[in-house]
KOLGU-313193 format. One line per 8 residues: number of its first residue (from 1); their letters; for each residue x, y, z of C-alpha. Coordinates in pm, whole numbers, plus 50000, padded with zeros to 5 digits. Example, Ala and Ser with C-alpha at 12.3 -4.5 7.8 and 13.67 -1.06 7.14 Angstrom:
! residues 2
1> as> 51230:49550:50780 | 51367:49894:50714
! end
This chain:
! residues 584
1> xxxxxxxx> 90236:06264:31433 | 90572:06102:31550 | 90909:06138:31461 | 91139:05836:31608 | 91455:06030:31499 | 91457:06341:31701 | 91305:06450:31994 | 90966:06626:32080
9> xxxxxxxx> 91088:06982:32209 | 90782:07113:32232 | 90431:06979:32234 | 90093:07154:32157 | 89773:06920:32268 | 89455:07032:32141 | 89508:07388:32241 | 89183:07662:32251
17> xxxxxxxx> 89282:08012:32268 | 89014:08275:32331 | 88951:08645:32336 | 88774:08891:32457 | 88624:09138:32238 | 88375:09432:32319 | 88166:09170:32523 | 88200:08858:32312
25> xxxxxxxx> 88403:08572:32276 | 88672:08499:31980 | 88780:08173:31910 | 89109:08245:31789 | 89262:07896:31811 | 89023:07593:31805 | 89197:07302:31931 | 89560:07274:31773
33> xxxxxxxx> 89793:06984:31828 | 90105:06965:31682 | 90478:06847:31794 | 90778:07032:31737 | 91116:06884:31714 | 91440:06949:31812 | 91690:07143:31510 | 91397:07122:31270
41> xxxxxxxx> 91233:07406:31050 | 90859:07379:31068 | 90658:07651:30854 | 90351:07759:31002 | 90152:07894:30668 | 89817:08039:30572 | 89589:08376:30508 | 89598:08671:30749
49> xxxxxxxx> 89344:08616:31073 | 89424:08224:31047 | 89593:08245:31408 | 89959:08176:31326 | 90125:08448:31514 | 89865:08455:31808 | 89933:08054:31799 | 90316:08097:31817
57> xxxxxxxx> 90299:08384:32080 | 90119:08115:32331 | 90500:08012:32366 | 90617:08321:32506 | 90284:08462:32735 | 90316:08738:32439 | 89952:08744:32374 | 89684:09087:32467
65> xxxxxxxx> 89523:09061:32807 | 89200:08965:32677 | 89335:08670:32483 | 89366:08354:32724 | 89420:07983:32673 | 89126:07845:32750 | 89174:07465:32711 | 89442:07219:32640
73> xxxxxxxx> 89896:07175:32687 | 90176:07361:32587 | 90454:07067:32700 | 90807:07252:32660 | 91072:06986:32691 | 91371:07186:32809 | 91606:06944:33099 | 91735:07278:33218
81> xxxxxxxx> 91445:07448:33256 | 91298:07197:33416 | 91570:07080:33652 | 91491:07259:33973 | 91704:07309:34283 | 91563:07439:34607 | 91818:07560:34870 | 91702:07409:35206
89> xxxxxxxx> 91672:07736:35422 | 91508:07797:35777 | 91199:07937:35581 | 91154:07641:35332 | 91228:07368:35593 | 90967:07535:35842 | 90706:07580:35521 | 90763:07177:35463
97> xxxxxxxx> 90715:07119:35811 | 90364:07293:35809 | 90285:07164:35496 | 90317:06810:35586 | 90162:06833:35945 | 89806:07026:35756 | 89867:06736:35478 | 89859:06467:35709
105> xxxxxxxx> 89540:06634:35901 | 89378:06662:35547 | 89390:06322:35439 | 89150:06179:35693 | 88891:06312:35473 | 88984:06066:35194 | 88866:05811:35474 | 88495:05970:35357
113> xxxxxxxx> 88511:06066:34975 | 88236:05865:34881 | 88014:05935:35179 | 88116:06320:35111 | 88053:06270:34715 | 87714:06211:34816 | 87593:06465:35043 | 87738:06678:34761
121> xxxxxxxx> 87494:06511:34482 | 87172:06527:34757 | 87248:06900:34787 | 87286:06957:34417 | 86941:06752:34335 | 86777:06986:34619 | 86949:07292:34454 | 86792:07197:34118
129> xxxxxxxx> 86422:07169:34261 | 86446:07492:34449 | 86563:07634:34097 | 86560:07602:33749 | 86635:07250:33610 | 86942:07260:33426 | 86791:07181:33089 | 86568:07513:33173
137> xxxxxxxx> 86837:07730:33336 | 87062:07623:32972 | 86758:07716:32784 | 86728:08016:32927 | 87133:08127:32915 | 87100:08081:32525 | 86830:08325:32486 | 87004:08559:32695
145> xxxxxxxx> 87332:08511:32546 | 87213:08569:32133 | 87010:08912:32297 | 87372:09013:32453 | 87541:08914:32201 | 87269:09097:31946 | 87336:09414:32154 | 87652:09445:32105
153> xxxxxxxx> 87667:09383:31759 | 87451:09732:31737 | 87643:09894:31998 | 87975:09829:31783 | 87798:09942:31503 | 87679:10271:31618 | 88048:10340:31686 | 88147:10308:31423
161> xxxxxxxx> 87916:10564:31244 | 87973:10919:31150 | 87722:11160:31392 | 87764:11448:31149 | 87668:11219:30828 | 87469:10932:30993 | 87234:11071:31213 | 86951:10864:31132
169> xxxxxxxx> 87148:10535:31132 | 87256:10651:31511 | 86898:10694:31609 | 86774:10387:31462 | 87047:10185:31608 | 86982:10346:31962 | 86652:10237:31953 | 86703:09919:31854
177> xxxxxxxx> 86987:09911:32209 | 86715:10045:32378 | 86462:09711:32304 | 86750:09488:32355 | 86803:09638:32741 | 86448:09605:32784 | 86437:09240:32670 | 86680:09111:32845
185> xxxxxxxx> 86541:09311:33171 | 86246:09130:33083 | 86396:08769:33018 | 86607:08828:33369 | 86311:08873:33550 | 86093:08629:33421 | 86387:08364:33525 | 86358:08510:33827
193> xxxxxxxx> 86022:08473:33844 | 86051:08114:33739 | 86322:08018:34038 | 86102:08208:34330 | 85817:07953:34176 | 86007:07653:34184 | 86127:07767:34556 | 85776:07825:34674
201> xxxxxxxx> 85728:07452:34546 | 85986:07312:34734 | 85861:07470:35054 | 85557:07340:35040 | 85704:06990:34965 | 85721:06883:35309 | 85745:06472:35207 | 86022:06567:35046
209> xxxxxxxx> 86187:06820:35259 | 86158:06502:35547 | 86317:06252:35352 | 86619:06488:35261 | 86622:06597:35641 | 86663:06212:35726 | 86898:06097:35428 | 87128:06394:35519
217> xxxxxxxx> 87135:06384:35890 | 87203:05974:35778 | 87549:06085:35567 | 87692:06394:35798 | 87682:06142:36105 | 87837:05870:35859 | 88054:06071:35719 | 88212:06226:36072
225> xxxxxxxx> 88264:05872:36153 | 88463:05784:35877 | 88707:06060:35876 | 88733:06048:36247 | 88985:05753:36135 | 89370:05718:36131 | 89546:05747:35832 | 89801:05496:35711
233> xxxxxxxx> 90172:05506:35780 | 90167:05497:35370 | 89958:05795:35291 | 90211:06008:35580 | 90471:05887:35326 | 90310:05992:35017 | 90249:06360:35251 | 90602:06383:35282
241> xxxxxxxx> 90665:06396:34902 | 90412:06617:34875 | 90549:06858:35135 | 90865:06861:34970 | 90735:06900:34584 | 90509:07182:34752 | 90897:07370:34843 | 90972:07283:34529
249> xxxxxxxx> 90697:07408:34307 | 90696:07716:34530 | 91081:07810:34597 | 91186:07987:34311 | 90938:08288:34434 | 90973:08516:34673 | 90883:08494:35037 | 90536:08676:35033
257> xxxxxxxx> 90459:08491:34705 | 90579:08103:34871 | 90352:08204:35148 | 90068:08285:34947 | 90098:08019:34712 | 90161:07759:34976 | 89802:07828:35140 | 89663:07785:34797
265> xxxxxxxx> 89816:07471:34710 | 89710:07354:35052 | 89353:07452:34954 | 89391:07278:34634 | 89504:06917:34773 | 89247:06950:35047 | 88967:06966:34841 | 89144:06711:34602
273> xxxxxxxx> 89135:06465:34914 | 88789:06533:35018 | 88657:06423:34690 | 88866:06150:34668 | 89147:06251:34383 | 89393:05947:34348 | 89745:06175:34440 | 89944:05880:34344
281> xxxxxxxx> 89861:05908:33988 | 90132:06159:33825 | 89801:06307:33571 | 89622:06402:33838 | 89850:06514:34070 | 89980:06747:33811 | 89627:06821:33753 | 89597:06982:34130
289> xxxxxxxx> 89922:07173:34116 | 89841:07340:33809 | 89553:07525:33935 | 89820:07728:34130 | 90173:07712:33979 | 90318:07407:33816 | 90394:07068:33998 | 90785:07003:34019
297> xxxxxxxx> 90810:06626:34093 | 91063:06532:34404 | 91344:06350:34264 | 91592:06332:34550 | 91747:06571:34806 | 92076:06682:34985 | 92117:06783:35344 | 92128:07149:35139
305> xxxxxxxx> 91895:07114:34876 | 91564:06982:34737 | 91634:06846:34351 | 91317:06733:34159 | 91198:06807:33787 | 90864:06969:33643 | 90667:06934:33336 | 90682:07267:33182
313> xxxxxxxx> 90300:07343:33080 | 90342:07694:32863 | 89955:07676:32904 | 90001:07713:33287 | 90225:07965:33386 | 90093:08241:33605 | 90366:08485:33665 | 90631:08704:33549
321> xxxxxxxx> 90900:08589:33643 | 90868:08247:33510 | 90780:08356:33174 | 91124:08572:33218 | 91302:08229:33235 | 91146:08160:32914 | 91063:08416:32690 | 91384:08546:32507
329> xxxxxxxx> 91623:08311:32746 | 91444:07949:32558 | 91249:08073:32283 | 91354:08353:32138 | 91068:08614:31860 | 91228:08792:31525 | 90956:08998:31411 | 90806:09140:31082
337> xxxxxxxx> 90945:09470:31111 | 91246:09593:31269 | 91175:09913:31363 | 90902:09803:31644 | 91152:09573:31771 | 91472:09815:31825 | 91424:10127:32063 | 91585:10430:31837
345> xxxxxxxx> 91740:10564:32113 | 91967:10360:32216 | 92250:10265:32060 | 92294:09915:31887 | 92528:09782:32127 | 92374:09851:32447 | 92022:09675:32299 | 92251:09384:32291
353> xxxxxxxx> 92421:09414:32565 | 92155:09450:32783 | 91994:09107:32655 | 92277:08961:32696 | 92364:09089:33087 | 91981:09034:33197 | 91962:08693:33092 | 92340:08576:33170
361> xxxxxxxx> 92462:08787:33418 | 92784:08884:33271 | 93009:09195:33310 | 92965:09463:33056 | 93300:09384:32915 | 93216:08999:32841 | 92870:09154:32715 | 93082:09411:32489
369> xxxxxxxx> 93283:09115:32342 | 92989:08883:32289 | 92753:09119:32105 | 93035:09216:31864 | 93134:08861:31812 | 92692:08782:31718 | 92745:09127:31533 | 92997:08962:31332
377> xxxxxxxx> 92807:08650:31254 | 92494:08773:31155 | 92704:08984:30873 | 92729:09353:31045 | 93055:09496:30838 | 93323:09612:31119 | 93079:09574:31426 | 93341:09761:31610
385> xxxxxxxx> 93264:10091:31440 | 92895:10017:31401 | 92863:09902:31789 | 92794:10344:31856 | 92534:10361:31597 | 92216:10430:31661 | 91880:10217:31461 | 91841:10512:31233
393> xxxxxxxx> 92193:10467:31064 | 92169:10117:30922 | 91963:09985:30660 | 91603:09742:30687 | 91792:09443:30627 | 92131:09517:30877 | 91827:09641:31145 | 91679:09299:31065
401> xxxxxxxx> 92008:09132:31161 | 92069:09323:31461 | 91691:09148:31525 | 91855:08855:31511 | 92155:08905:31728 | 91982:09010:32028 | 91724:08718:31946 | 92037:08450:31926
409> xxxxxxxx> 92206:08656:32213 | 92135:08379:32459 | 92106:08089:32262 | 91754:07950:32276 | 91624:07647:32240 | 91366:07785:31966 | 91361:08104:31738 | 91003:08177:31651
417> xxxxxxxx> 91028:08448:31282 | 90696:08562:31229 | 90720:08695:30920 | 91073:08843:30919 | 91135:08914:30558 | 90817:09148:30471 | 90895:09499:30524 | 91256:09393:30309
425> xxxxxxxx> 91348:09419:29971 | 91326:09048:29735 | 91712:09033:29765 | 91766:09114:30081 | 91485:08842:30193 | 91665:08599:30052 | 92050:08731:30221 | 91783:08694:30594
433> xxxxxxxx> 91710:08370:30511 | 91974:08208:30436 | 92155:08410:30707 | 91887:08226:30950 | 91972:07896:30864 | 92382:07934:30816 | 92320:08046:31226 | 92094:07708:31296
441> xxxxxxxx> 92400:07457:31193 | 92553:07670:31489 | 92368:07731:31761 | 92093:07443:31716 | 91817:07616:31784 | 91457:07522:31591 | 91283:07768:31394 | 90947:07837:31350
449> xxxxxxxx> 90890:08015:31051 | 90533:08175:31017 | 90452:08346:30661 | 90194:08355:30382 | 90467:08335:30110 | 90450:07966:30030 | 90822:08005:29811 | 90979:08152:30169
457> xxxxxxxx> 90838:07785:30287 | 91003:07600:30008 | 91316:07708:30092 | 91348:07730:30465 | 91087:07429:30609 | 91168:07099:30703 | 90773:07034:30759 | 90466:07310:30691
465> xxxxxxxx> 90183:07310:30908 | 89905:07481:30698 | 89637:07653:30903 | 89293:07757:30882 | 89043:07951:31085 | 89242:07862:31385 | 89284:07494:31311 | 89613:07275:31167
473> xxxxxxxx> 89432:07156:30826 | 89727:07023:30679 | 90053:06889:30770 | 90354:06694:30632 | 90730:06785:30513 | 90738:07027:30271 | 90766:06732:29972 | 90487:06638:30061
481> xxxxxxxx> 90271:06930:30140 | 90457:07106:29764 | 90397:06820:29572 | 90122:06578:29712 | 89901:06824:29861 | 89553:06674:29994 | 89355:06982:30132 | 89148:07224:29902
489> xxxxxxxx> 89295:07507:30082 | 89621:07422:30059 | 89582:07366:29682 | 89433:07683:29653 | 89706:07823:29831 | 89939:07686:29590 | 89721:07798:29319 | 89760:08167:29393
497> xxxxxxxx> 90117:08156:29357 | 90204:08395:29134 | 90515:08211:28989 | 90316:07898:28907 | 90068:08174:28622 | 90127:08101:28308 | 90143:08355:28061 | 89815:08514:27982
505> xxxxxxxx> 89624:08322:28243 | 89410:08495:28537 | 89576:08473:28869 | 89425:08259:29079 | 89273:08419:29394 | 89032:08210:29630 | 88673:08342:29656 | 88502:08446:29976
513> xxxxxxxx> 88619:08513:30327 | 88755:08320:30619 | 88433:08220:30896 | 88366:08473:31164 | 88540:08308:31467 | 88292:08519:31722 | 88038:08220:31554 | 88067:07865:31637
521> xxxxxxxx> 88176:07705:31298 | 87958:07396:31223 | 88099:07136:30973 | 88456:07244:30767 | 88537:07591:30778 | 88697:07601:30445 | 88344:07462:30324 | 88184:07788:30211
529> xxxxxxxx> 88481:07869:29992 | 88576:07505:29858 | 88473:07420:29533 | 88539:07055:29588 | 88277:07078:29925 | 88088:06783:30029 | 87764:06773:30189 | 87848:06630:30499
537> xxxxxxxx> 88146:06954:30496 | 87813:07158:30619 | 87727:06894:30908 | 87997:06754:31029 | 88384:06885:31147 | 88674:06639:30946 | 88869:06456:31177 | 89239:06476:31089
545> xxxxxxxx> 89309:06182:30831 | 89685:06014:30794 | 89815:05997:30490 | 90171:05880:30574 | 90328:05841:30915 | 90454:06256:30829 | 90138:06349:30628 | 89812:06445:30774
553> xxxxxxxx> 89507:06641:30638 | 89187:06744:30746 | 88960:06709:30462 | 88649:06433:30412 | 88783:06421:30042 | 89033:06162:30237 | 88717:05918:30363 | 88727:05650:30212
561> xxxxxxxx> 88335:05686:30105 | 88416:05992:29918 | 88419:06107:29588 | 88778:06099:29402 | 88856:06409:29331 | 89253:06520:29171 | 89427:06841:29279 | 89393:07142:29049
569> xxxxxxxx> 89589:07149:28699 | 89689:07438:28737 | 89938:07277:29044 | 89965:06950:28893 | 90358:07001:28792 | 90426:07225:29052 | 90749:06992:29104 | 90940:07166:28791
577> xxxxxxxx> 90738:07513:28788 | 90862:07561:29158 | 91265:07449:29074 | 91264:07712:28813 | 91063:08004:29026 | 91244:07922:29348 | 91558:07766:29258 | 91456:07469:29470
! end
């Protein structure tokens, strides 16, 4: 999924994002990856619950507190961001110190990362005698895990029930809680049960109890020998680096949190060294650091300053004030409606202002000028009059633009619209979006335009990323996803258009409903709902198949072993019938 003509500005790599829901788990987002270029227009399209918006909002840390990434990279490629500076005070120089004296004491126990790799594996294969085996203990966690998970299927349910009208329902569904608690007390203490046997066993295993004795007492005294060793004048080198990318990972906090953080990356390399983590290469240095707060690699240094650069992993950041450098600052969220994005009690000028003086620092008088110059580019008639004027007195589409203003306030690098033009009239849609691209030929930026409203995509994407139950099913520039579409839900999609009906023809609508994402899907989601579906769409997940070195789809209708099937008539000259809906 390259493009050799501009540059990667931000990078998704098989992201998972998760929830947590009344005691189970929702897959929101199953393993995305998709690039984003600088000054493009990407669409992000598909049905409600597909995981567009709680995709996008991964980019700004704007997701609930039970949603969390759970696997994968977020790789924003901003130099500025990512430049870092670290003023060489009395506190950072004496935190470098200790950091590389501790560093240097650490890394004798690299001398005996083998030797300590296996005393780890003889305690584990001990653990698993005295215990269950981990086939058993797996088996075990499954059964327990559908009976939770069974429990609180009925426990949602009975909530939702009327006590005045559903009495019986409540009753049954309370006794049914009732034998769930009871079998999984049961199922808990028969593992129990199970682990006190296998412990008894061990115990009276005294052959084998002798022979770990030995082979134990063998590696401790083998190991203490080894890491009673000198380290190399080359590893106290690599320390030093480390030292000084451990200032400069931690020095934009303040000094409680560089103190804090400091013992934990400490903790983090120490145990890296002890089982023998190669710090020399960049992956898995990185790796180490971003269990605490993201690496920033040493460049060079001053007799005033640390410089070095970091990889910006959206995926990874921890705190506040980092995601203050980002969110609004680099990438920048227009919302659906208006109204939950202004506060109507403040005047429109001082909701700009304020962006603007947070995030730049500026006097209220070079914030004054500045909002009424965006106020005057996103098409506010005499901004000078309207600057008093509270949310209340201007129209949807003028709150819309105010939206804008304060989104565009400090230029970022990316404007994310999720769904901007809904809650407006057709003719005032079509005044946002062309408003929203006049302003990219300007300020640069890249937008990412989530909708549903595939003619919204024809005229404002560059590319279309086309998703489905939390996965990127189809992707390509909007040519090709319009006119050469090679997913069945995309052609349905296109299908339900309503300006693509002919005259005395059924709408199109597709049948059934998206998968459950509490459920692990098996095979293609879209399956159950495709007409075209194979039967290996049941058994096995498509892998994403290139069409063209811009056009990807995830479909086994692409294998080469498959059956040929053609798109739908009924968006077979969607070339012409879109020119004359959309004005293409």
């Amino acid at each position: 999924m390259e493009n050799n003509e501009k540059k990667v500005l931000l990078s998704a790599q098989d992201v998972h994002l998760q929830f947590k829901v009344r005691g189970r788990t929702l897959n929101a987002i199953r393993g995305i990856s998709l690039d984003i270029y600088e000054e493009e227009s990407i669409a992000i399209v598909g049905e409600s619950g597909s995981g567009k918006s709680v995709f996008t909002k991964c980019f700004t840390g704007m997701n609930d507190n039970n949603g969390y990434i759970s696997g994968g990279k977020i790789i924003f490629n901003d130099p500025e961001l990512s430049d870092t500076h670290v003023n060489l005070s009395t506190d950072i120089k004496r935190l470098g110190k200790t950091a590389y004296s501790k560093l240097n004491e650490y890394s004798k126990l690299e001398l005996g990362a083998e030797t300590y790799k296996e005393i780890l594996n003889l305690e584990s294969e001990k653990k698993e005698r005295a215990g269950l085996s981990s086939d058993e203990l797996e088996a075990e966690k499954a059964k327990e895990k559908d009976l939770v998970a069974d429990r609180t299927d009925a426990y949602n349910l009975k909530l939702t029930l009327d006590p005045k009208k559903e009495k019986d329902k409540i009753k049954e569904l309370s006794a049914k809680i009732k034998e769930y608690d009871a079998e999984i007390k049961s199922l808990r203490s028969k593992t129990k049960a199970l682990e006190a046997e296998h412990k008894k066993a061990l115990q009276a295993d005294q052959s084998y109890l002798a022979t770990y004795n030995q082979k134990m007492a063998a590696l401790k005294s083998k190991y203490q020998h080894e890491i009673s060793g000198e380290i190399t004048e080359e590893t106290k080198a690599r320390n030093e680096i480390l030292s000084k990318e451990i200032c400069l990972s931690i020095g934009r906090y303040d000094r409680k949190q560089r103190i804090s953080l400091q013992r934990k990356l400490l903790n983090a390399l120490k145990q890296a060294m002890q089982l023998g983590v190669d710090l020399n290469d960049e992956s898995q240095r990185n790796a180490v650091f971003d269990t605490v707060a993201f690496r920033v690699a040493y460049l060079d240094e001053t007799e005033e300053a640390l410089h070095g650069t970091c990889v910006l992993n959206l995926a990874n950041v921890k705190f506040d004030e980092d995601w203050a450098q980002i969110r609004g600052k680099r990438i920048a969220t227009v919302f659906q409606d208006p109204m939950t994005s202004l506060n109507p009690i403040i005047t429109i000028g001082k909701q700009i202002t304020s962006i603007i003086i947070k995030h730049q620092g500026c006097s209220e008088v070079d914030a004054r000028r500045k909002a009424l110059e965006l106020m005057h580019k996103v098409g506010i008639p005499n901004p000078e009059k309207r600057f008093d004027d509270y949310p209340f007195q201007y129209s949807g589409g003028m709150r819309q633009r105010i939206v804008i203003a304060i989104a565009l306030s400090c230029q970022p690098k990316i404007l994310i619209c999720d769904e901007p033009t809904t809650a407006l009239d057709v003719t005032i849609q079509a005044q946002i979006l062309k408003l929203i691209k006049d302003l990219q030929k300007e300020f640069h930026y890249t937008i990412v335009f989530i909708t549903h409203d595939l003619g919204v995509v024809a005229n404002i994407a560059d590319r279309v990323a086309v998703l489905y139950a939390g996965q990127i099913v189809e992707l390509g520039t909007v040519e090709e996803v319009f006119y050469e579409p090679k997913h069945p839900y995309t052609w349905a999609l296109l299908s339900s258009l309503p300006q693509l009906t002919q005259r005395n023809t059924k709408l199109y609508s597709i049948t059934g409903t998206p998968p459950s994402l509490y459920n692990e899907v098996v095979g293609d989601a879209f399956a159950p709902r495709n007409p075209y579906c194979l039967k290996i769409d049941t058994l096995e997940e498509p892998p994403m198949f290139k069409i063209s070195d811009t056009h990807y789809a995830k479909t086994w209708l692409l294998d080469p072993d498959a059956p040929k099937v053609e798109k739908p008539d009924a968006i077979d000259d969607i070339h012409g019938k879109l020119i004359r809906a959309f004005n293409i």
